[in-house]
C-alpha positions, 0 to 999 in steps of 0.5 A, spaced: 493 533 486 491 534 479 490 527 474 491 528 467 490 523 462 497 520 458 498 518 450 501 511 451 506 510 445 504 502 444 505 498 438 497 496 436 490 500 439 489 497 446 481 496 447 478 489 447 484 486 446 491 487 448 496 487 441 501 487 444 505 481 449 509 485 455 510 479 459 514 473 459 511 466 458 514 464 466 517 467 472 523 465 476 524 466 483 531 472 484 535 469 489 542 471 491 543 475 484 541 469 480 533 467 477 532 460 478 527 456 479 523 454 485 524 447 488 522 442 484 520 447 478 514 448 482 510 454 479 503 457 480 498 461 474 496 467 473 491 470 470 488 478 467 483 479 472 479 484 466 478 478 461 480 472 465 486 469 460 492 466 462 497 470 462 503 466 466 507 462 470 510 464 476 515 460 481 512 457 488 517 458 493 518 452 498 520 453 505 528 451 501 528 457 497 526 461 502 532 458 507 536 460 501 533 467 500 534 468 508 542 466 507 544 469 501 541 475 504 545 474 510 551 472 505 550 479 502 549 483 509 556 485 511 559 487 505 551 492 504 551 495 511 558 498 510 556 502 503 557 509 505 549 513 505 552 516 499 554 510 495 546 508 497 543 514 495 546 514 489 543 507 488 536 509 490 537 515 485 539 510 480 533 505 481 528 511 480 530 513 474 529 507 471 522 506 473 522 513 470 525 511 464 520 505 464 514 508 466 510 506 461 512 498 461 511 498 468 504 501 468 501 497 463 504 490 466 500 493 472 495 495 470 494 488 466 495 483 472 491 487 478 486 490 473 487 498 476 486 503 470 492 505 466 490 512 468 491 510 474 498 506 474 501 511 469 499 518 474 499 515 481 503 508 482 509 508 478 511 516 479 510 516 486 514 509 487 520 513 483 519 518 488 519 514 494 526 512 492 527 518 491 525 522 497 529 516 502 535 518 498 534 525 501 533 521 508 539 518 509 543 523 506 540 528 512 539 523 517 546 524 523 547 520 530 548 524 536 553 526 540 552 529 547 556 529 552 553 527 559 557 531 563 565 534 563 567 527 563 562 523 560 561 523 551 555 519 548 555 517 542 548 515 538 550 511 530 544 509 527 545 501 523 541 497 519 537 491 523 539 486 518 535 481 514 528 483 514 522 480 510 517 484 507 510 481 504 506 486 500 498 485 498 494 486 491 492 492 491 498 496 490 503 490 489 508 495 485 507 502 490 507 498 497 514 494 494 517 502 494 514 504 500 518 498 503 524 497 499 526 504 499 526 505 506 529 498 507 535 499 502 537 505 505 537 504 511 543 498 510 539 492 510 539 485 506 531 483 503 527 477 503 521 480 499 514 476 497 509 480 493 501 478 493 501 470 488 495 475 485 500 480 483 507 478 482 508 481 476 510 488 477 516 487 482 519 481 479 520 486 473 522 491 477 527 487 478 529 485 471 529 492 471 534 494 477 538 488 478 545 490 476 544 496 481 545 492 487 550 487 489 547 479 489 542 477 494 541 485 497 534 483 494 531 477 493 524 476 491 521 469 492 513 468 489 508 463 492 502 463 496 501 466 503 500 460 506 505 457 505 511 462 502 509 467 505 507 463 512 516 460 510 519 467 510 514 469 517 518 464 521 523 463 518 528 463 525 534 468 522 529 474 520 531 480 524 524 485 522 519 483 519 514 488 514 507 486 512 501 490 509 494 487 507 488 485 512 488 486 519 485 477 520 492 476 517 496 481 520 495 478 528 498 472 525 505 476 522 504 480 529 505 473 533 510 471 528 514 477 530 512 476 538 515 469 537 522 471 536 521 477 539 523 482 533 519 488 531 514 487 525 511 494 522 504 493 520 499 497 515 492 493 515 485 494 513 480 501 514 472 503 515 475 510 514 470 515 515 469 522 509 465 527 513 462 533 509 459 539 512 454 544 509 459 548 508 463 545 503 466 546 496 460 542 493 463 540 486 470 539 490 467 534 495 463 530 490 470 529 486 473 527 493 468 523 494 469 518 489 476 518 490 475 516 496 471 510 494 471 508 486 479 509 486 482 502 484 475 499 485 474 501 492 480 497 493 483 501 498 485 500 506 484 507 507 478 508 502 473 513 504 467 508 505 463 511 510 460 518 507 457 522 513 453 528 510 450 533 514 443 534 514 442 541 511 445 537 504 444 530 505 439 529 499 443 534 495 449 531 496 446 524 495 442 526 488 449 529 486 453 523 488 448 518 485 449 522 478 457 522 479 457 515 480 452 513 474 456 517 470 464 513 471 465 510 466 467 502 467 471 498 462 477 495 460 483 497 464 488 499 459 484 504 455 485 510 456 479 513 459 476 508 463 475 510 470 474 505 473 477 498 471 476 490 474 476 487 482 482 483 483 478 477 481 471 474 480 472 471 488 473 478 491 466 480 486 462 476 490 464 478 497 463 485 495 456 483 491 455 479 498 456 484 502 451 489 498 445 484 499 447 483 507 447 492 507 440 490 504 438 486 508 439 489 514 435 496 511 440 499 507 437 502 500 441 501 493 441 508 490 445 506 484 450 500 482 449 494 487 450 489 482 456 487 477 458 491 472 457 490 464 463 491 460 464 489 452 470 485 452 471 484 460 465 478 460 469 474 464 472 480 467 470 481 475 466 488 474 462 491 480 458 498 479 459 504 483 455 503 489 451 508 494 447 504 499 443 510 503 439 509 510 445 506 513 445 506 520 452 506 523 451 500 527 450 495 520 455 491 518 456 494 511 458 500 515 462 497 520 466 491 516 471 492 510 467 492 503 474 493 499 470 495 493 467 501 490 461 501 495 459 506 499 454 507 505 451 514 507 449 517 513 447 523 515 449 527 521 447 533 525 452 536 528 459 536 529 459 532 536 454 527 533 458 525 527 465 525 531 461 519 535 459 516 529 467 516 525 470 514 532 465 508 533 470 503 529 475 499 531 479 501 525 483 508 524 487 508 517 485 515 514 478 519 514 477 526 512 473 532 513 470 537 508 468 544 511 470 552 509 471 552 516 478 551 518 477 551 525 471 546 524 475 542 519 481 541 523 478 541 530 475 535 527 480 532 524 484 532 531 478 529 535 478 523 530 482 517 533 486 516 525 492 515 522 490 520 517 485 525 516 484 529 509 481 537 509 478 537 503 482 532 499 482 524 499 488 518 497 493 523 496 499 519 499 506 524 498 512 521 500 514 526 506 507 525 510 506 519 514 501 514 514 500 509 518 493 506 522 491 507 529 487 500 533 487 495 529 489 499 523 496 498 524 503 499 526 508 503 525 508 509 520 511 509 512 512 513 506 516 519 512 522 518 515 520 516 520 520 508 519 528 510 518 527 507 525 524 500 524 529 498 519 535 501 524 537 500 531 542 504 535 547 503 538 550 508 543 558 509 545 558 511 552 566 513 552 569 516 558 574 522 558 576 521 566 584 519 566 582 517 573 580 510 576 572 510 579 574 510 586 570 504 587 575 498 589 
């Protein structure tokens, strides 16, 4: 996947300040059509993670607001799930081409809330959340029952229908793209939506929904805001949700796997990652320098998938640590709506210091910092949360950097001989999201990529996450699979016509 880097057409020079207000003073909840307040007006702050400044208000759902969610969308449910394939697929069409008409706003007002570069949200989150509505459009209009007949007698018949309510919660990574992985699937399917992004970052999806509101009919999709632990445990169990869909860590993905066993209903869930970036000596050098940083340094590290264990064969391991530790030193960290800034804040000063914590227990425990290692400088972002690029060496793969999730652009480097050693190491994880291998040798590469126990594995690439290609976790990486038809089937159940054409009796009484 190639990156270019966009000319942006706002008013004003946005360096150390941003000119220009694109958001409102306060955020309402959308509920059943309408934006209105949460009960009692409660309201919870949001700041920009890059500068420290207030930004605004959003609504605090109560458990109320969430019974009202659930009951509007239960209201809305059987006109929906009557819509025709055609008539939502020309919704899903329709939604796409307005975020494609308002790229730029969306990718600023997620660029200022999460703290991801500009670059980044107007080349990667916005177009390919645009395309995830796009790609399921496709799905369901390809998508057919069956018809099978048993025997002479006997026609079976299997239709596909929406599950019904479903709650989808969605994390601060990739507030925006994780609500297109989750709507598009769920909207085409038939299905009504009780829907809670990340209180960190709300502001994407309340103005997608500004945005795509007149599309669909009211309380299809309603979004109540609010922390996890209490709107987001309101719509966990809340007794009238028939799915429930979650993306975040794995210590909070058991609690929305109980929720779901309790009232026996399926939850899909894409968790946390040590995903393990293998380089052969026989690897397209320069290629696998970039791969590496896209694996670890893209959205600040802040990736379930990211590439944060690099094994290196030993034959290249101190010219491929040289070479990285130059790359690294050479990213430019800064404000994240300039144009060329490659690497821009963590989501908040809190997540800073565990990553920083976590550089001083990989120290700790004999790991080397061979760059970076501490928080990063940046004019105008002094109150920003800014981490160096990180490369910690003479890691062994039983330290606790190199098996707890970092979730920032730190990386640990272990060196491997051989091709049975390192498929030991990578496999020695109780996570199994994403991992790539890098080799010339395509038998090597995918005999490799086969014996890691992953959701997904790369040859010679990282992070690339096309709608079309599942992705999903092994172990305590997750359930299910998204971005691909396949999670069709966590938003449908089938229902199966058994019809005999005997005119005869069963002769049994």
């Amino acid at each position: 996947m190639q990156y270019n880097v966009y000319k942006f057409n706002w008013e004003g020079n946005f360096m150390a300040t941003v000119p220009k207000k694109i958001w409102q003073d306060s955020y309402q909840l959308y509920i059943g059509g309408q934006w209105r307040d949460a009960e009692g007006g409660k309201t919870f702050d949001v700041y920009n993670p890059a500068n420290g400044e207030f930004m605004t208000k959003c609504a605090a759902a109560s458990k109320q607001d969430v019974d009202n969610a659930v009951q509007a969308a239960w209201d809305a449910f059987p006109a929906w799930k009557k819509t025709s394939t055609a008539e939502r697929a020309a919704i899903l069409l329709k939604i796409a081409d307005i975020i494609d008409a308002n790229k730029e706003h969306l990718a600023m007002i997620e660029t200022l809330d999460n703290g991801k570069p500009i670059r980044e949200t107007m080349n990667i989150d916005i177009p390919m959340g645009s395309d995830h509505f796009r790609y399921f459009a496709g799905v369901i209009r390809s998508e057919e029952g069956s018809a099978n007949m048993i025997n002479e007698n006997t026609l079976s018949l299997i239709l596909n229908e929406p599950i019904g309510v479903v709650g989808q919660i969605v994390p601060w990574n990739f507030p925006y793209l994780m609500a297109a992985w989750k709507l598009a699937p769920a909207l085409g399917a038939g299905d009504c939506i009780v829907f809670k992004p990340s209180s960190t970052t709300s502001l994407s999806v309340l103005e997608l929904m500004k945005l795509i509101e007149n599309e669909l009919p009211p309380g299809v999709l309603n979004i109540v805001t609010g922390s996890g632990g209490k709107t987001g445990q309101y719509v966990l169990d809340h007794p009238d949700i028939c799915k429930l869909a979650f993306t975040g860590s794995t210590e909070v993905g058991y609690s929305v796997a109980d929720a779901a066993a309790k009232k026996l209903i399926p939850a899909t869930l894409e968790l946390g990652g040590k995903s393990a970036n293998i380089y052969f000596d026989d690897c397209n050098f320069d290629k696998a320098i970039d791969g590496a940083c896209l694996g670890i340094l893209f959205n600040q590290g802040q990736v379930c998938c990211a590439g944060s264990r690099i094994f290196v064969q030993d034959t290249i391991y101190d010219k491929f640590l040289a070479a990285l530790k130059a790359k690294f030193e050479s990213v430019k960290v800064g404000l994240p709506w300039e144009p060329d800034t490659q690497m821009g804040s963590q989501i908040d000063n809190r997540q800073l210091e565990k990553i920083l914590n976590y550089v001083e227990i990989g120290k700790a425990e004999g790991a080397k910092v061979i760059t970076g290692g501490a928080k990063a400088k940046v004019e105008g972002g002094e109150k920003g949360a800014f981490m160096q690029p990180t490369l910690l060496a003479d890691v062994d793969n039983k330290m606790r950097i190199a098996c707890e999730e970092i979730f920032g652009p730190v990386a640990v480097v272990i060196k491997f001989h051989d091709e049975d050693e390192v498929i030991k190491m990578a496999n020695d994880s109780e996570y199994g999201l994403g991992g790539a291998v890098w080799s010339k040798d395509i038998n090597r590469a995918l005999r490799v990529a086969r014996a890691i126990e992953t959701g997904r594995m790369w040859i010679n690439c990282y992070n690339d996450l096309p709608a079309g290609a599942p992705f999903g976790g092994y172990k305590k990486s997750g359930i299910g699979r998204e971005t691909h038809k396949l999670i069709m089937n966590a938003y449908t159940q089938k229902k199966n016509i058994y019809i005999s054409l005997s005119e005869a009796p069963s002769g049994l009484y």
